[in-house]
C-alpha positions in Angstrom: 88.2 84.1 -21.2 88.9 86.3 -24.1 91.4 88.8 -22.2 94.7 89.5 -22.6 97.6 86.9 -21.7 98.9 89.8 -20.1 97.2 89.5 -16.9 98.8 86.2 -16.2 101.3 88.6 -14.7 98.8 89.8 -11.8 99.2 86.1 -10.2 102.6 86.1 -9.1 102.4 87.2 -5.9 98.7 85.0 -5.0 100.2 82.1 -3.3 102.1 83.9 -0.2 99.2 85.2 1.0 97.5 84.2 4.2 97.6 80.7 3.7 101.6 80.6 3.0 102.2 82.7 6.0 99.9 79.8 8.4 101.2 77.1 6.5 98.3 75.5 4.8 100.8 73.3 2.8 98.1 70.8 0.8 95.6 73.8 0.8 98.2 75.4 -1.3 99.0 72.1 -3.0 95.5 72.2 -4.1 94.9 75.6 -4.9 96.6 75.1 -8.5 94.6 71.5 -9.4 90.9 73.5 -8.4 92.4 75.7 -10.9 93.4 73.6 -13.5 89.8 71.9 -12.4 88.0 75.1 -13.2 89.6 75.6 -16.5 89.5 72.2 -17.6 85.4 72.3 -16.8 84.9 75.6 -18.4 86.6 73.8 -21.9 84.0 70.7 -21.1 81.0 72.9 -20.7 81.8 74.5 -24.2 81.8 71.4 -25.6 79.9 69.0 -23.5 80.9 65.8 -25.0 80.9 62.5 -23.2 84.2 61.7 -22.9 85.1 65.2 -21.3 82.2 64.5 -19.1 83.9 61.2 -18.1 87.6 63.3 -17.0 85.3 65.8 -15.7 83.9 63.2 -12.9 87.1 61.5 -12.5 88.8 64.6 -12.1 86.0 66.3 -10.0 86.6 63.2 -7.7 90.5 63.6 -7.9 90.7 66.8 -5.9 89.5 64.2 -2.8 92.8 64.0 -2.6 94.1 67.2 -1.8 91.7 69.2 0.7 87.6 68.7 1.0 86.9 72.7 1.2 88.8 72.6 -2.1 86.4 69.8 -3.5 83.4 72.0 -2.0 84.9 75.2 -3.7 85.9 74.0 -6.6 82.7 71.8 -7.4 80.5 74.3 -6.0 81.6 76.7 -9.0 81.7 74.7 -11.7 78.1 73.8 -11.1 77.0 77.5 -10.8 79.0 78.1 -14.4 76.9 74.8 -15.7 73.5 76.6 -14.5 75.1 79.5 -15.8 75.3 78.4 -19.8 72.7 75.7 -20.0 69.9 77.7 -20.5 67.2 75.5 -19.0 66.7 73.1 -16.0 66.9 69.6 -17.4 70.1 70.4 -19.5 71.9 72.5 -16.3 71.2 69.3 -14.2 72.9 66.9 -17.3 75.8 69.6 -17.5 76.2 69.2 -13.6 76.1 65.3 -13.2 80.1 65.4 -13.9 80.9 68.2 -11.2 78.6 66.7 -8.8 80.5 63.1 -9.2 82.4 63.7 -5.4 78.9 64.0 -3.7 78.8 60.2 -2.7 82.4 60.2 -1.8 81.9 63.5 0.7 78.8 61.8 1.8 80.7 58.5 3.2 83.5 61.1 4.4 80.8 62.9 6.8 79.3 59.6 8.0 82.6 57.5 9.1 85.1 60.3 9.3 83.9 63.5 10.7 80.7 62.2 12.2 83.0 60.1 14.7 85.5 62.6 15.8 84.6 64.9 18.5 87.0 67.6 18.2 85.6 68.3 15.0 81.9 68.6 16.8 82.6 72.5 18.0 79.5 74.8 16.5 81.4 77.1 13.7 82.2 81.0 14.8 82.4 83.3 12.5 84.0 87.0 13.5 82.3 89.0 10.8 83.7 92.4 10.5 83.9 95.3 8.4 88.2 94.8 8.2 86.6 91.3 6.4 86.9 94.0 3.4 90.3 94.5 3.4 91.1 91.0 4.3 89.5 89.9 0.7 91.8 92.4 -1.2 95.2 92.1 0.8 95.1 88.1 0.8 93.8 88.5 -3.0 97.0 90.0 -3.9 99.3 87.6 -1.5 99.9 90.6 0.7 99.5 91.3 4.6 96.1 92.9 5.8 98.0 96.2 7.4 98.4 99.7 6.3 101.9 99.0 4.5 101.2 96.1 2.2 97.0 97.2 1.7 98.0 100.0 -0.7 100.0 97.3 -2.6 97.2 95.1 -2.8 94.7 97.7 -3.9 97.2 98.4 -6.6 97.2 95.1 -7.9 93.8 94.2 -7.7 92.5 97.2 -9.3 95.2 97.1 -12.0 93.1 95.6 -14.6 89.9 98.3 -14.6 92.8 100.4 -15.4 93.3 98.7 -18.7 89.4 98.7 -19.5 88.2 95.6 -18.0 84.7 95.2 -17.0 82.4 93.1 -15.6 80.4 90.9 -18.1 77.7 91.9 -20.2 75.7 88.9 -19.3 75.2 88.9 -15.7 75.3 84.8 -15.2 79.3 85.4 -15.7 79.1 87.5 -12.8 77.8 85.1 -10.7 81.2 83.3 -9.5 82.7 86.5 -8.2 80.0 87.8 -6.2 79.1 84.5 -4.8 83.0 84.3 -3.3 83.3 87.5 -2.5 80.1 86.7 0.0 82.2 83.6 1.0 84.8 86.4 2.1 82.8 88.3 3.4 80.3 86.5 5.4 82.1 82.9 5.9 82.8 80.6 8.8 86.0 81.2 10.3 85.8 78.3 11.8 83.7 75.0 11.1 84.5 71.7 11.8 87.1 72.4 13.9 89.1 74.1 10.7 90.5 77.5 11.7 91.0 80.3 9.8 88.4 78.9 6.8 86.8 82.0 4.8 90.9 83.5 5.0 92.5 80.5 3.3 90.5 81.0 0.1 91.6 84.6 -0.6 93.9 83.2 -3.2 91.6 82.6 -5.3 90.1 86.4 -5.7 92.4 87.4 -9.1 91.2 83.7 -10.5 87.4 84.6 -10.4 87.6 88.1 -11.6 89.6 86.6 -14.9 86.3 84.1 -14.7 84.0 87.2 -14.8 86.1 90.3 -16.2 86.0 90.9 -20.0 88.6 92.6 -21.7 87.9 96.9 -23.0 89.6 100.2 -23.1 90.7 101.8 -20.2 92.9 104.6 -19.0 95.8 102.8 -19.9 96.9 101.4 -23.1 99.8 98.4 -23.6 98.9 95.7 -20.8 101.6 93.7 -22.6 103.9 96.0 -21.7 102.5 97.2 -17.9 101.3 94.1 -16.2 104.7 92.4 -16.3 105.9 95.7 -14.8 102.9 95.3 -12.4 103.1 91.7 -11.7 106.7 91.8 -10.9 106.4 94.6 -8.4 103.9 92.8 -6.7 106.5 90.5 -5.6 109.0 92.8 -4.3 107.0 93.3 -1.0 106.9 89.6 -0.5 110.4 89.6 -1.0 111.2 92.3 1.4 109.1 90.3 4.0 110.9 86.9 3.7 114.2 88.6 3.5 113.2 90.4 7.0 112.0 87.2 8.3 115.0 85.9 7.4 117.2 88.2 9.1 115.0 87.9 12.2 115.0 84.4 13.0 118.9 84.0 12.6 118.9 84.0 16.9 116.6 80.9 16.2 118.9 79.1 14.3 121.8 79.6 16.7 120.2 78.7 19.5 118.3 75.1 18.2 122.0 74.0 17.1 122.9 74.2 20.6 120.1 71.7 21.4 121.3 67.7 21.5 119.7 65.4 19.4 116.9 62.8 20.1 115.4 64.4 23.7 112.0 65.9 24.6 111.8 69.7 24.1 109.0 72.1 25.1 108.5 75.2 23.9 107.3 78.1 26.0 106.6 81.0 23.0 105.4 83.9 24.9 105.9 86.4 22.4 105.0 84.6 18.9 104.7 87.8 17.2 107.0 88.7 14.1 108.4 92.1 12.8 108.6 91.1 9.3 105.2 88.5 8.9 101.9 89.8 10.4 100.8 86.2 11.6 102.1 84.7 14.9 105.1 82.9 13.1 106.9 82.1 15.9 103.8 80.1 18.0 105.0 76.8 16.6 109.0 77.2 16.0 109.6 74.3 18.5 108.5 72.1 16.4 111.4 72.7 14.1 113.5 70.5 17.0 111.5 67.3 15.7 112.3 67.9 11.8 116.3 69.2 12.8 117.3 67.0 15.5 114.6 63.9 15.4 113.7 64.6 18.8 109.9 65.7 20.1 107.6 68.2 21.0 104.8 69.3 22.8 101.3 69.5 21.0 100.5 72.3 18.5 96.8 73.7 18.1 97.2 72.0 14.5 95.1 69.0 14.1 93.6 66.5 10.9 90.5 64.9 10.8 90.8 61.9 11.3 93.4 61.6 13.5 95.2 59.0 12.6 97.4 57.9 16.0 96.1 58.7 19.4 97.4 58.5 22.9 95.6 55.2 24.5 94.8 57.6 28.3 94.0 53.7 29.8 98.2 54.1 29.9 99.4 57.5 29.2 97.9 61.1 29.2 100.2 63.8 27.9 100.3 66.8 30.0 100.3 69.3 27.1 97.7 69.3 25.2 96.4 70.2 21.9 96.3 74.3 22.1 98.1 75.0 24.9 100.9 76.5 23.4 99.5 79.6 22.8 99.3 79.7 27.0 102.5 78.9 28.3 101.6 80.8 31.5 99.7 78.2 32.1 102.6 75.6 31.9 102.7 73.3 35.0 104.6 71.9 37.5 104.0 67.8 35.6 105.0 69.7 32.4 108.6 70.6 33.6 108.7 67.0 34.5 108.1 65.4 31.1 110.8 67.6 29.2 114.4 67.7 29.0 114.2 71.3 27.4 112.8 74.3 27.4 112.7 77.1 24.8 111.7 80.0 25.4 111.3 83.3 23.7 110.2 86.5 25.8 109.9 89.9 24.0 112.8 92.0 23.2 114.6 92.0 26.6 116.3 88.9 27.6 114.3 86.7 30.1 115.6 86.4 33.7 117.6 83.8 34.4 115.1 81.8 36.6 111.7 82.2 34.3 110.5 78.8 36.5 109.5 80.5 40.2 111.4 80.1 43.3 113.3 76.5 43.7 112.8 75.9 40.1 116.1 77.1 38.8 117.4 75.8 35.7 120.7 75.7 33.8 121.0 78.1 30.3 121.9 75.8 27.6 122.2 79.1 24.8 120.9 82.4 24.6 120.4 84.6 21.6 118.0 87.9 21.3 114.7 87.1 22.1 114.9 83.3 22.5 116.6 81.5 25.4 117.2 77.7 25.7 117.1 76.0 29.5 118.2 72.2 30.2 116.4 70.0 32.6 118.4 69.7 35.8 120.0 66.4 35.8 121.4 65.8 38.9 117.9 65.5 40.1 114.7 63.7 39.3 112.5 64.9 36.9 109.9 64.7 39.8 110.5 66.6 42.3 110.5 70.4 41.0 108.0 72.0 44.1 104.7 72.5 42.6 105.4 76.2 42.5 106.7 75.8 39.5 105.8 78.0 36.7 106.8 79.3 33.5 105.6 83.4 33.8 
């Protein structure tokens, strides 16, 4: 957009922000094709021939395959920067026509995809709140939203009004940015029964101010020479916090090798919460069993739409079910029955021996810190643990 090269710099630390910490794995697939989307469409709206228009559509259509809030973003902008340098009505609509190719295709989606699935039926919530503010610049930057990594953040973002950028002349280029920043800031967390929506999307913060900023002269001269300096800085705190992470989940790793291969383990996270990564990292760590030892799990919370194999409950309900791992207090009696093992991680403190109530003792497989791994008690059925069973 006219800037300095320079600032390429500032993007390095982006893509471990919230969504890297949750996961999001074709979110974050996506995040560099709506990119490559946006700057493709900017060179076709400079010079709106007919065969760009063509790649346009095909490629506006393309990112079908990745995510549909990125198609909604991504499209969504491209048609406000096509309003933006038409000029008038009838040539804004022409200029659009390749952006809005996925419409028909999103359409069909709603009808025989979402319509049909309940789950995804829930009315959207939306927890507005002021600490939405610092939420946009932390997960901007690719840092946690706390008081150690904000500072950081702040830093980065506001690196280039240092060096003299501004906001553009022509207020249409300004457009882009203020409309996702009220995305950020006013967004559904959840909608369609997608969590953690409006938070996903903070990657893209340093992408539209390069859309909208314009390069001038600032306090500081020699970008060349600061924003690699800047830029690589940026990373060391993301560094620091996989290297803690790292550190911390070694009692993990010790105790899953102790688990056999091929059985049924369920995992009873009470405390999920990580020193070194602000999210609760640890909710789904059982799940690691299936990948390591090809054995399986209980439900997560984390769900697709559609889903594509289901349970037939004419011959089989499973007594965990989606979400209830994040309350393994509420872990029954039928639960303990369906398992072989049972990992558990309590706080800092070791758990008591017997976490299972009276007449529900079971044999520790391997301990380690926080986490503690129990084996089903084989010398008798699976069905008769007393139904004051319990897991805290």
């Amino acid at each position: 957009m006219g800037g300095s090269t320079a600032w390429d710099w500032l993007f390095l630390p982006i893509g471990f922000g919230f969504a890297f910490d949750w996961g999001f794995l074709n979110f974050l697939v996506a995040v560099p094709v709506a990119l490559s989307f946006l700057a493709f469409g900017i060179i076709y709206l400079r010079q709106p021939k007919l065969y760009l228009a063509i790649v346009a559509a095909f490629f506006s259509v393309s990112l079908m395959l990745f995510h549909i809030l990125i198609v909604l973003f991504a499209c969504s902008i491209a048609v406000v920067l096509a309003w933006m340098v038409a000029g008038n009505v009838r040539r804004a609509i022409r200029l659009s026509i390749p952006f809005l190719a996925p419409v028909p295709f999103v359409m069909l989606w709603w009808l025989f995809v979402l319509t049909p699935e309940v789950q995804a039926q829930t009315p959207p919530t939306w927890h507005i709140s002021l600490m939405r503010v610092s939420e946009l610049i932390a997960y901007g930057a690719g840092q946690q939203n706390d008081f150690f990594f904000l500072p950081i953040a702040i830093a980065v973002i506001g690196s280039p009004f240092l060096f003299g950028a501004k906001l553009a002349q022509d207020w249409r280029w300004n457009v882009p940015l203020l409309l996702f920043i009220a995305w950020m800031l006013f967004g559904p967390h959840e909608v369609f029964d997608n969590y953690f929506t409006y938070q996903r999307f903070g990657v893209f913060l340093l992408p539209m101010m390069v859309l909208t900023l314009r390069p001038g002269h600032g306090y500081f001269r020699a970008p060349g020479f600061w924003m690699p300096i800047i830029g690589m800085a940026s990373i060391l705190p993301v560094a620091y916090r996989f290297a803690s992470f790292e550190q911390e989940s070694i009692d993990y790793r010790k105790v899953i090798a102790s688990v056999p291969s091929g059985g049924r383990l369920l995992a009873a996270i009470v405390d999920r919460d990580s020193d070194a990564i602000r999210q609760p990292t640890y909710l789904h760590f059982g799940a690691w069993y299936s990948a390591i030892k090809l054995g399986m799990n209980e439900f997560s919370f984390a769900s697709f739409v559609p889903e594509i194999i289901r349970f037939d409950e004419r011959r089989y309900r499973p007594q965990v079910i989606r979400g209830q791992d994040w309350y393994p207090a509420n872990y029954t009696t039928a639960m303990l029955n369906e398992f072989d093992y049972f990992l558990v991680r309590k706080g800092a403190l070791q758990p008591p021996r017997n976490p299972f109530g009276k007449g529900c003792e079971l044999p520790i497989l391997a301990r380690a810190g926080t986490w503690t791994l129990y084996q089903a008690d084989k010398k008798v059925s699976r069905t008769v643990y007393p139904p004051s069973c319990y897991f805290w």
